[in-house]
N, C-alpha and C positions, 0 to 999 in steps of 0.2 A: 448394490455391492456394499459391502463391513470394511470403516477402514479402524482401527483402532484408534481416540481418541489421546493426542499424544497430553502427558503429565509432565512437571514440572522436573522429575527426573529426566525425560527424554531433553524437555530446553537445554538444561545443565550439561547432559553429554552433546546436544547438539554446540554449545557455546565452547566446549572444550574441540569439538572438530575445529569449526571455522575462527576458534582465534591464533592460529597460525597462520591463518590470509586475512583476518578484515582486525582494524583496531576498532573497540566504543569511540561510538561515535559523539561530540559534543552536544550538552542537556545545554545552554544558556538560560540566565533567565534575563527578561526584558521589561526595566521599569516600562516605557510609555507602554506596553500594550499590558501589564498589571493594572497600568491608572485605567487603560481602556476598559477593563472588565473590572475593576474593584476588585481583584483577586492578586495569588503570587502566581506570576507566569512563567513558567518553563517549558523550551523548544525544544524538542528532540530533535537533530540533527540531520537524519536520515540522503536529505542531499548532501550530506560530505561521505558517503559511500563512494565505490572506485567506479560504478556504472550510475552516480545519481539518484541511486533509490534502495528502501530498504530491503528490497527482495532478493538480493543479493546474499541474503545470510539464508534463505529457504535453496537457493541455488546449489550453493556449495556444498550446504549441508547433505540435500539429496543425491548430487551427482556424486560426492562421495562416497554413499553408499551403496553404488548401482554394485550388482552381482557382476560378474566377467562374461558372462554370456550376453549382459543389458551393452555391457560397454562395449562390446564386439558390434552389436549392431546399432549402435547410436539411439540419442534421442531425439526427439520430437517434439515443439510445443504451440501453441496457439497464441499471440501477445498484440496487444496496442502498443507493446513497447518494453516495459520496466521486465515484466517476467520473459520476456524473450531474451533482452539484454542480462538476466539476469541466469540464467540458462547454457547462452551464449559463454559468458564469461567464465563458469565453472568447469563448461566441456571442455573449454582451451585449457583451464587449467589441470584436467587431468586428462588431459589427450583424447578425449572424445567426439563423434563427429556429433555436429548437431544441427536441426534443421527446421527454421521459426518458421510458421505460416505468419503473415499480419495481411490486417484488410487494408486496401485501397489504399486508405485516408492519413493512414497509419505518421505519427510524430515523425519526421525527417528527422533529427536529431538520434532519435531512438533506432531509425533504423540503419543507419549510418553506423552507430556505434555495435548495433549486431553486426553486419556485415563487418567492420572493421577488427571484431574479436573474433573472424574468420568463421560466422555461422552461414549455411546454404540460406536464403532466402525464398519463400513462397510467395506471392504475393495473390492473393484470395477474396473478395467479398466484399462488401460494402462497410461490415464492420465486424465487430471481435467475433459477435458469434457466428456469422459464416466463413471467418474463418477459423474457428473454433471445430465445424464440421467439416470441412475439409482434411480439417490435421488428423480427425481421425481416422478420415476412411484411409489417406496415407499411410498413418501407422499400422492399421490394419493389412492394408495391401503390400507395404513393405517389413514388416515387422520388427519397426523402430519401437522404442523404450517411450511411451507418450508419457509425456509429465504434463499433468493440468496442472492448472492456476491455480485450483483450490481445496480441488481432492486428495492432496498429499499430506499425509502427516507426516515426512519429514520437513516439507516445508513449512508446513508452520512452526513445527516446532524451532525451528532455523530462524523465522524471522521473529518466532516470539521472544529470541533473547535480546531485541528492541526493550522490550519493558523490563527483562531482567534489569540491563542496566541503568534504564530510568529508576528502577526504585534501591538499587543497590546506591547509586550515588544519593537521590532523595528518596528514603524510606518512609518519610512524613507527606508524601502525595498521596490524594484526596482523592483526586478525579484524573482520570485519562481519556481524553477523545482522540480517536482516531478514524480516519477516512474508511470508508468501505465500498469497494469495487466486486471481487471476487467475493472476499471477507477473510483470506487471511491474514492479514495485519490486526484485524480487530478479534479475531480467535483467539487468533496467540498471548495477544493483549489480554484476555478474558481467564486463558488458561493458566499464566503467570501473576495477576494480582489478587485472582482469587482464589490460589494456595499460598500466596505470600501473604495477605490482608481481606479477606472476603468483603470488609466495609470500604476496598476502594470499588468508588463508582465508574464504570469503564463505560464509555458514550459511543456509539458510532455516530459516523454522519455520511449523506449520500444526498445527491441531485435529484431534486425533484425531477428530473427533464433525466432520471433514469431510476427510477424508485423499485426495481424489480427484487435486489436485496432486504431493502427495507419494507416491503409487502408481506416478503416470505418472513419475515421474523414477526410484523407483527400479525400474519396468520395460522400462524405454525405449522409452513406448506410449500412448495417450492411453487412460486410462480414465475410467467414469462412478464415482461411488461416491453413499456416503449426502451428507444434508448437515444436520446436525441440530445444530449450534454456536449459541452463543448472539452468538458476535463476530463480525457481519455483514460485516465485512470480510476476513473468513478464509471465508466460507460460499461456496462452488462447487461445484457436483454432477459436472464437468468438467473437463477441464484443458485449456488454449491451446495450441494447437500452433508458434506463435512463439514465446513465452517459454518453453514448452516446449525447443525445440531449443538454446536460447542456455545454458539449466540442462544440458541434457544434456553438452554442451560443456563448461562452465565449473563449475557446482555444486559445491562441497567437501563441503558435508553439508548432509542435509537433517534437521529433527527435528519429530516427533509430541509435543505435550504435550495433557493433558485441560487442560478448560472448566475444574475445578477451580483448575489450574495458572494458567492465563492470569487466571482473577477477583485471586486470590492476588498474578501482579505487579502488576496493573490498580491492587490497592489499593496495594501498595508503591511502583510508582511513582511514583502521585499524593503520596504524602506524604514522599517523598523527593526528589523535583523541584519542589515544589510547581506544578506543572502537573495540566492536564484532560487527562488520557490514554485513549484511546477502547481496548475489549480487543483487536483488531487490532494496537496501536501498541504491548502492552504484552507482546504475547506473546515478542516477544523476549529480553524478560528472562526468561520462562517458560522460553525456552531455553538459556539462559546457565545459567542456574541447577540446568538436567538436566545441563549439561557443563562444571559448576564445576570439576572435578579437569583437564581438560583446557586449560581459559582459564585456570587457575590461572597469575599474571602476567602474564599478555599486557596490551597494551593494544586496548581492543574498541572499537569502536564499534554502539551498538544502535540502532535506525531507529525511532523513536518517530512512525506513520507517520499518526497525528491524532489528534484531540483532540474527535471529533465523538459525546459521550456523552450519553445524555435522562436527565433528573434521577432516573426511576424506576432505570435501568440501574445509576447511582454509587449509589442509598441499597440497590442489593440487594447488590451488587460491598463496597461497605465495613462493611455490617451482615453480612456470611459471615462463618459459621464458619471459623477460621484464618489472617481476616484480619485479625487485632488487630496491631495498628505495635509492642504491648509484646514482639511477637516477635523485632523487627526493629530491625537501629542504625538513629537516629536522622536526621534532613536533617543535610549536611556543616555 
């Protein structure tokens, strides 16, 4: 299938839809985790969204523009969490019914807050991608409006005005890492700083213990792989072949860190931001951190890309080994 790759004009009308429901979110920056990398470091917010994460602005964007025929017969989506809730919360918002498959294992928190913004529940599979195949023969068999994760160019265009506003407040950032699960966070990311700045360097990062995104970019192909991460928003057995093509295009680096790696920022984060940082949002730093001698001075911007963690997750994540703060300097 052709979807049209969405342009820096489409983010802009996308940013004029949804800023009548979501405000910019807070960029911080953070001396102790500057001195940790020798860089100037800036947080992008994304856990102060109204569902925890930032795919809430591909939500609204797209449910807004479904046809009357789409909204008559609902939508449909497939999520570990963040894009279901994110789904969820735009169908409510414009009267739509909507209906998440998630697997098994699926975040409690996340699904709680689907259910709770009145979405039908599936529950399907062992993990994203079966039930990812479920949702469609559903859609198929009922002739619901399916919205993937990462085939939509309204969506990314929706979550790429994340970076709109990171460079409109700091226009002198350097580098941007951001997490990659599906890959539109890191698209849209790709689409937006390099019609703003082509010399800013845009980095993904992704799980080794789920590397099936970062194969497909650096083989320029869609492959399957494992999918065995504990950071359900980095977990995809597949890679998109949308966000795919815009990474292939645009991509500066891409980087693998372990589960290890990502628990380690997860806890640093949290107690250097004092924010709830979900391991998805925190792997960024996991990568920053493989490529200290490289961001050495820069000014960065990392994509803290929610905040949607279950209280068993933070008491295993801050009771690990190696993650004691007496390691680490201190909140600025």
């Amino acid at each position: 299938m052709e979807w049209q790759t969405p342009t820096l004009v489409d983010v802009l009308e996308a940013r004029r839809r949804i800023s009548r429901y979501l405000r910019p979110t807070p960029l911080y920056s953070y001396t102790s985790l500057g001195e940790l990398l020798g860089a100037e470091v800036f947080v992008k917010h994304e856990n102060h969204q109204p569902i925890g994460a930032f795919k809430v602005r591909g939500g609204i964007n797209l449910i807004s523009q479904l046809s009357p025929p789409e909204r008559e017969r609902g939508v449909i989506a497939a999520s570990t969490g963040n894009h279901g809730q994110s789904i969820a919360y735009a169908a409510r918002l414009f009267g739509v019914s909507a209906t998440i498959c998630v697997p098994e294992a699926a975040n409690p928190i996340k699904v709680a807050s689907m259910r709770g913004l009145g979405a039908e529940l599936v529950v399907e599979g062992r993990d994203f991608d079966e039930a990812r195949e479920h949702c469609e023969r559903l859609a198929n068999e009922h002739g619901y409006r399916y919205v993937h994760s990462g085939n939509e160019p309204l969506l990314i265009a929706g979550v790429a005005t994340e970076t709109l506003e990171i460079l409109e407040e700091q226009p002198q950032t350097e580098v941007i890492v951001v997490p990659v699960g599906g890959g539109s966070g890191a698209a849209g990311a790709c689409i937006v700083a390099k019609a703003v700045n082509p010399g800013i360097r845009v980095i993904g990062v992704q799980s080794q213990a789920a590397p099936a995104a970062y194969r497909s970019w650096r083989e320029r192909r869609l492959v399957e792989d494992r999918m065995q991460t504990f950071a359900e928003g980095l977990a995809t057995r597949t890679a998109f072949e949308l966000p795919q093509r815009i990474l292939w295009q645009w991509l500066d680096e891409f980087v693998l860190v372990g589960d290890d790696e990502i628990r380690a920022a997860q806890a640093l984060m949290i107690e250097a931001t004092r924010n709830l940082i979900e391991a998805a949002g925190a792997a960024p730093l996991a990568a920053a951190l493989r490529l200290r001698q490289q961001l050495a001075s820069k000014r960065i911007a990392l994509i803290a890309s929610g905040g949607n963690a279950t209280r068993e997750q933070l008491l295993n994540v801050l009771s690990s080994p190696g993650n004691d703060s007496s390691r680490h300097p201190g909140p600025p």
